[in-house]
C-alpha positions as CSV (number, residue, x, y, z in Angstrom):
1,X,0.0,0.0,0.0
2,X,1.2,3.7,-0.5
3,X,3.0,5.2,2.3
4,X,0.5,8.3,2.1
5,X,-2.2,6.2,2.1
6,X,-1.1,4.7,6.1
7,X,-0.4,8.3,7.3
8,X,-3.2,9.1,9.7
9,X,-3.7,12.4,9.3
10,X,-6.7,14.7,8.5
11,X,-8.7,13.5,5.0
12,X,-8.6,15.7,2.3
13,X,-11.7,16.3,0.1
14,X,-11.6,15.8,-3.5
15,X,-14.6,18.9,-3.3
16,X,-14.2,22.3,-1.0
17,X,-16.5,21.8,2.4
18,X,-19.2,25.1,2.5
19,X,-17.4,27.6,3.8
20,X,-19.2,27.8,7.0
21,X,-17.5,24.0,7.7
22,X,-14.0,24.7,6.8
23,X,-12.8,25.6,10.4
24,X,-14.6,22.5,11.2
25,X,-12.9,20.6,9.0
26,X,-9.6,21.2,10.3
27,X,-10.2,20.9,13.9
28,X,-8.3,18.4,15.4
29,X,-11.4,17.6,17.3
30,X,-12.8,16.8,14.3
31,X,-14.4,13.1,14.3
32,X,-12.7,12.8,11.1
33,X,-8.8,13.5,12.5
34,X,-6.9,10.7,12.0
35,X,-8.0,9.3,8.6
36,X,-5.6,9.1,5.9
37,X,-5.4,11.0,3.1
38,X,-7.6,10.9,0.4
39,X,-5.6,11.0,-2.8
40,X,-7.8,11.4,-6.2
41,X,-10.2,8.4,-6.6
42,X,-8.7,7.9,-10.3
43,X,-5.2,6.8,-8.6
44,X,-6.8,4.5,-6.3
45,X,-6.0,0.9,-6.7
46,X,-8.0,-2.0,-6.1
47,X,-6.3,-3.0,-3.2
48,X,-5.6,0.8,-1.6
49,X,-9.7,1.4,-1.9
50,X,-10.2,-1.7,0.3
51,X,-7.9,-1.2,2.8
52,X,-9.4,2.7,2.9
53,X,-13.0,1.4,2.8
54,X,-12.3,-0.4,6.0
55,X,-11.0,2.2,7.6
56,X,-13.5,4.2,6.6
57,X,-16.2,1.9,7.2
58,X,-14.9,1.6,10.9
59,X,-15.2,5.6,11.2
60,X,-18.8,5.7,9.9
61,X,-20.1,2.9,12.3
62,X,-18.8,5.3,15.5
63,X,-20.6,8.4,13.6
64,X,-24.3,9.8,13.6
65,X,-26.1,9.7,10.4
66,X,-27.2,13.0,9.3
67,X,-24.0,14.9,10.4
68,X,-21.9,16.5,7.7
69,X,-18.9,13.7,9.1
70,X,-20.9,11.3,8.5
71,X,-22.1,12.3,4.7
72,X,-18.3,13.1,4.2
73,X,-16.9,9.6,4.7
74,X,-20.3,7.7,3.5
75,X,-19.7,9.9,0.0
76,X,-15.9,8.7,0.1
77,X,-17.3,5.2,0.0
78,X,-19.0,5.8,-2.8
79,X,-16.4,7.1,-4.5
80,X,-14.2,5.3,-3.6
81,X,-15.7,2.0,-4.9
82,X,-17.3,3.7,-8.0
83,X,-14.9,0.8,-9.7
84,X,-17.1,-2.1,-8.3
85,X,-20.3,-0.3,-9.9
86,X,-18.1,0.2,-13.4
87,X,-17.0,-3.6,-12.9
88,X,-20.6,-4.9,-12.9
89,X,-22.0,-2.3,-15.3
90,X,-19.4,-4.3,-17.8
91,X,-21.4,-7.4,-17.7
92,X,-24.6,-5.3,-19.8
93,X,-22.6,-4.0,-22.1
94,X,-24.8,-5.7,-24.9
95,X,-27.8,-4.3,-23.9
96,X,-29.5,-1.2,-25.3
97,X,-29.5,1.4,-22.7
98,X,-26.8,3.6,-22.4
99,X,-23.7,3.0,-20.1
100,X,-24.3,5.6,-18.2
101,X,-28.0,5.0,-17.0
102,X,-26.6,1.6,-16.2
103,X,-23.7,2.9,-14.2
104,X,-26.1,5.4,-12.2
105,X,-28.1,2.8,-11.6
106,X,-25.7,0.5,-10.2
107,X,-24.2,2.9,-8.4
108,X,-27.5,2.8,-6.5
109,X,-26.8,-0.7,-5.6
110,X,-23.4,0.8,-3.8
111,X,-25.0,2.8,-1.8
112,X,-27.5,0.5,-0.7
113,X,-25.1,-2.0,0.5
114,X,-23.0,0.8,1.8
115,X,-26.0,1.3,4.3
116,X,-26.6,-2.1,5.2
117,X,-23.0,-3.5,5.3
118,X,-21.6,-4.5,8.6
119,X,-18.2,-5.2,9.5
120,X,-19.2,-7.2,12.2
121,X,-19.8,-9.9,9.9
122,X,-16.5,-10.4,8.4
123,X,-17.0,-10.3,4.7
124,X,-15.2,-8.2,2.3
125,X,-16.9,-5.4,1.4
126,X,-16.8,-6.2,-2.8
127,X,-17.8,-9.7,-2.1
128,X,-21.1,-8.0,0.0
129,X,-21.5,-5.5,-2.5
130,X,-21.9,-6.7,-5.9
131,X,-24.8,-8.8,-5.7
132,X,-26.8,-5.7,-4.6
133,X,-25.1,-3.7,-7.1
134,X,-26.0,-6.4,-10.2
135,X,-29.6,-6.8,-8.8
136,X,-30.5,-3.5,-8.9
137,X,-29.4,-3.1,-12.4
138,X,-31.2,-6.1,-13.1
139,X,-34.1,-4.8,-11.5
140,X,-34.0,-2.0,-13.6
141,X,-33.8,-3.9,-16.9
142,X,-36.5,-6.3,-15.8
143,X,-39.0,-2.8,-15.0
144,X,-37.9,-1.0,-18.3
145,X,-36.7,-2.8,-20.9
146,X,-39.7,-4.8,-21.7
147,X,-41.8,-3.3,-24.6
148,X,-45.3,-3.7,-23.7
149,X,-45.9,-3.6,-19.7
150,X,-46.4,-6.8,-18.2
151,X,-47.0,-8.5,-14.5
152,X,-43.8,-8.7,-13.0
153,X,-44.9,-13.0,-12.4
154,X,-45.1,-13.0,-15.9
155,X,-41.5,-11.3,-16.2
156,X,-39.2,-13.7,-13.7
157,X,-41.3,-16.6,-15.3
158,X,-39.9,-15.7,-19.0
159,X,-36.6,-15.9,-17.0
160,X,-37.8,-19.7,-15.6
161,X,-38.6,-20.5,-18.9
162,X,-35.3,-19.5,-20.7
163,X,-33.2,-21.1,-18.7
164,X,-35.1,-24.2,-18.5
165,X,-35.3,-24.2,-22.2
166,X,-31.9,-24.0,-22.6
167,X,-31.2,-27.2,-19.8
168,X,-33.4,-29.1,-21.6
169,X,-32.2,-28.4,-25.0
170,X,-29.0,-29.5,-23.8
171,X,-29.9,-32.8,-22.6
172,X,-32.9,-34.0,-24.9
173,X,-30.8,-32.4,-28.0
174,X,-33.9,-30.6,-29.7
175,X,-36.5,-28.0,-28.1
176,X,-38.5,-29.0,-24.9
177,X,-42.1,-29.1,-25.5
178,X,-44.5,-27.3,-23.4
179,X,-45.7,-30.4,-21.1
180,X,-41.5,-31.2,-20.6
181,X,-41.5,-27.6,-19.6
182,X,-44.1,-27.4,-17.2
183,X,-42.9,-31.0,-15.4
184,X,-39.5,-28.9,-15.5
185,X,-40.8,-26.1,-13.6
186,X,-43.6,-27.3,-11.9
187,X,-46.5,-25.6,-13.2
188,X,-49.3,-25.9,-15.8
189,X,-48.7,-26.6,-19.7
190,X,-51.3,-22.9,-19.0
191,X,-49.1,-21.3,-17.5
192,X,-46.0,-21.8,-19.6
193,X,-48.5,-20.9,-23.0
194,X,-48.9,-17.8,-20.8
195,X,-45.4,-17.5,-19.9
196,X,-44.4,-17.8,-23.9
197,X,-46.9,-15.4,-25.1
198,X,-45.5,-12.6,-22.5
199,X,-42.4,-13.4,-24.1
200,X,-43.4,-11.8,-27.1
201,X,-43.7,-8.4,-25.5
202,X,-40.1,-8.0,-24.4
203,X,-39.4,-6.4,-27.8
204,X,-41.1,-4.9,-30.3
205,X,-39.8,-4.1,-34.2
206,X,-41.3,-1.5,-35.8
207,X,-43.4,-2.0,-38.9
208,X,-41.6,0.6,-40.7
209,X,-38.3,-0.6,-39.7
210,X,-36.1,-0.9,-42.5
211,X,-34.6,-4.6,-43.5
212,X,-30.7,-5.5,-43.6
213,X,-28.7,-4.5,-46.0
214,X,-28.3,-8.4,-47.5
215,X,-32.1,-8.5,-47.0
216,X,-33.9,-8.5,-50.3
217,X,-37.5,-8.1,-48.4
218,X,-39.0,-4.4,-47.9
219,X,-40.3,-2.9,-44.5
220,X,-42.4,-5.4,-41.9
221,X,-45.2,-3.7,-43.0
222,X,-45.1,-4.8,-46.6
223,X,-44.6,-8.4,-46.1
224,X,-46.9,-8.9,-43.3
225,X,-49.5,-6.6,-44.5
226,X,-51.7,-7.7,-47.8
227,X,-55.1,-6.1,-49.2
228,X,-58.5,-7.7,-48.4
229,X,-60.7,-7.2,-51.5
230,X,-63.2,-8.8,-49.6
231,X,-63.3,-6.3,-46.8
232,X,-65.1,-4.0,-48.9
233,X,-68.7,-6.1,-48.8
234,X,-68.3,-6.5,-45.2
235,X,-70.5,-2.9,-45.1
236,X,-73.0,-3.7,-47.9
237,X,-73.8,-7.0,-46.4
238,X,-74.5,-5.6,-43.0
239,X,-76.7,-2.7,-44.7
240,X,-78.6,-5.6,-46.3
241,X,-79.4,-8.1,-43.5
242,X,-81.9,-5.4,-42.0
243,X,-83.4,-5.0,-45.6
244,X,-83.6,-9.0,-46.2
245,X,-85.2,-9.3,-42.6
246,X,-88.3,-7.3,-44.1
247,X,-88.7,-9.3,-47.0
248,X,-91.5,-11.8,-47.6
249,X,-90.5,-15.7,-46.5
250,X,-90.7,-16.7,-50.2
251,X,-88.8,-13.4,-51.6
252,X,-85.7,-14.5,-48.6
253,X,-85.6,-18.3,-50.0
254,X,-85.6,-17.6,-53.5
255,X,-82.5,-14.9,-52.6
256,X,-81.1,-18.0,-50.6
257,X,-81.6,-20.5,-53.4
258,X,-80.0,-18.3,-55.8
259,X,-76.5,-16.5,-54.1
260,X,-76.0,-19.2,-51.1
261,X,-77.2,-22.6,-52.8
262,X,-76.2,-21.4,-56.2
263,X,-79.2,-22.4,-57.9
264,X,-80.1,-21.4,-61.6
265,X,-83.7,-19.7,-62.1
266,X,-85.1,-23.1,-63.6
267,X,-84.1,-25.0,-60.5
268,X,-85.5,-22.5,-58.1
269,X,-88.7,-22.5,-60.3
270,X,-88.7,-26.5,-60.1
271,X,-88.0,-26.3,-56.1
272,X,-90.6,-23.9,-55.2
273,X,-93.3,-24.8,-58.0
274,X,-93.6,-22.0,-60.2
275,X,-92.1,-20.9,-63.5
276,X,-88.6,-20.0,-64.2
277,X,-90.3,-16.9,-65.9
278,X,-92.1,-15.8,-62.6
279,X,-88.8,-16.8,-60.6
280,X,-86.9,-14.1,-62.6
281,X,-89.6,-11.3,-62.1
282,X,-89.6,-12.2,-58.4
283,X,-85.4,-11.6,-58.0
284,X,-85.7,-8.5,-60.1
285,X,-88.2,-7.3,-57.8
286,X,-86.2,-7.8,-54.7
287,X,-83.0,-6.8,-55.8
288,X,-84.6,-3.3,-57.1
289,X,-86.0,-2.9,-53.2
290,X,-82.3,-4.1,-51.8
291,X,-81.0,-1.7,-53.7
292,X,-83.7,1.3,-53.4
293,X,-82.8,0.4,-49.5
294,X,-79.3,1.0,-50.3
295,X,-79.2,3.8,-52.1
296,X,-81.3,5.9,-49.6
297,X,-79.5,4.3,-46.2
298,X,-75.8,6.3,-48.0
């Protein structure tokens, strides 16, 4: 360890106390006499910042919270072990947000376990720290990253569900079906359907998101999208079916006989016993009202 980093002497801020604390700060009845030095966090080594943290950790544990020596040496901590957050902030490097939302999230994490670490129970700070560090960044992936909204018991089960895929994949050598899922994970072949589908809303591409530049396809939107020429009728034919409700009984079944059952005017006329003649002047009839209907309905 540096030598300047064993003198016990009064600690040096990296920022100017308020001015109305600078006598304070240098009075050797200070509750912070006797710390060593604070060089600049950047020249802090791995092994200097532990051996400081305890040290420091020891001071904070003898001092009130709320006083300015107690804010002093808990914001030295932070800084101090800024690298820890910066270590585990590494590890998300792939994702989307940037680096520094993930860093000011971790760091967070630091001073959570800052607050609840106790020395008492003789494990190294970093080892103490860095699982409360990574879970609040995943925390914050796992509330912000997903897409569309979703119960968070729908969220850690996507988790369940990806990594028992992937044991399973592994050992049967091919996908695990749904039932070999739900014996995996002890639920219902319901729940993991459920569990897939909320899978889908962890990302979303956007339909006018452009393809790859070895991609010969257009936008999503053009090759998932095609026109319905029969979505046109869908108006007409419920405009009609209060205009066919008022029709006669025979008027309805000779318009059923002829555009449902596809029967000619001769076969309609054999069917209801009348002439093919009289079966035409009938249709022509109602297909003038359907229309008249129509025409004043728009």
């Amino acid at each position: 360890m540096s030598p300047r980093l064993d003198a016990s002497h009064t600690p040096i801020a990296t920022s100017t106390p308020p001015p109305d604390q600078l006598d304070h700060a240098i009075d050797p009845l200070d509750p912070l006499a006797g710390l060593p030095e604070i060089p600049p966090y950047d020249e802090v080594g791995p092994v200097d910042a532990r051996a400081l943290s305890k040290t420091l950790f020891e001071r904070l544990e003898a001092l009130e919270e709320g006083t300015y020596e107690h804010a002093y040496v808990r914001n030295t901590l932070v800084e101090l072990n800024l690298a820890l957050v910066r270590f585990a902030a590494s590890r998300f490097r792939s994702r989307s947000e940037p680096m520094e939302d993930i860093v000011q999230v971790g760091t967070i994490g630091l001073i959570k376990a800052i607050d609840r670490f106790e020395m008492a129970r003789g494990v190294e700070f970093p080892s103490f720290a860095m699982p409360t560090i990574i879970g609040e960044i995943k925390r914050f992936f796992r509330d912000t990253s997903w897409s569309v909204r979703v119960p968070r018991r729908l969220q850690e089960l996507r988790l369940d569900l990806a990594k028992a895929g992937d044991e399973l994949a592994q050992r049967l050598d091919r996908a695990p079906t749904v039932a070999e899922l739900a014996e995996k994970l002890g639920i219902s072949n319901e729940e993991v359907v459920e569990g897939m589908a909320a899978s889908n809303a962890y990302t979303a591409a956007s339909l006018d998101a452009q393809p790859e530049e070895d991609d010969s396809e257009g936008a999503l939107a053009d090759r998932i999208g095609y026109e319905d020429h029969g979505l046109e009728g869908i108006e007409y034919v419920e405009s009609l079916k209060p205009l066919i409700a008022e029709l006669a009984p025979r008027d309805r079944q000779i318009l059923s006989l002829r555009f449902v059952a596809g029967m000619t005017q001769s076969e309609i006329g054999e069917e209801l016993g009348i002439s093919q003649m009289h079966v035409s002047r009938l249709l022509s009839r109602t297909l003038v009202r359907l229309r008249r209907g129509l025409t004043v309905e728009e």
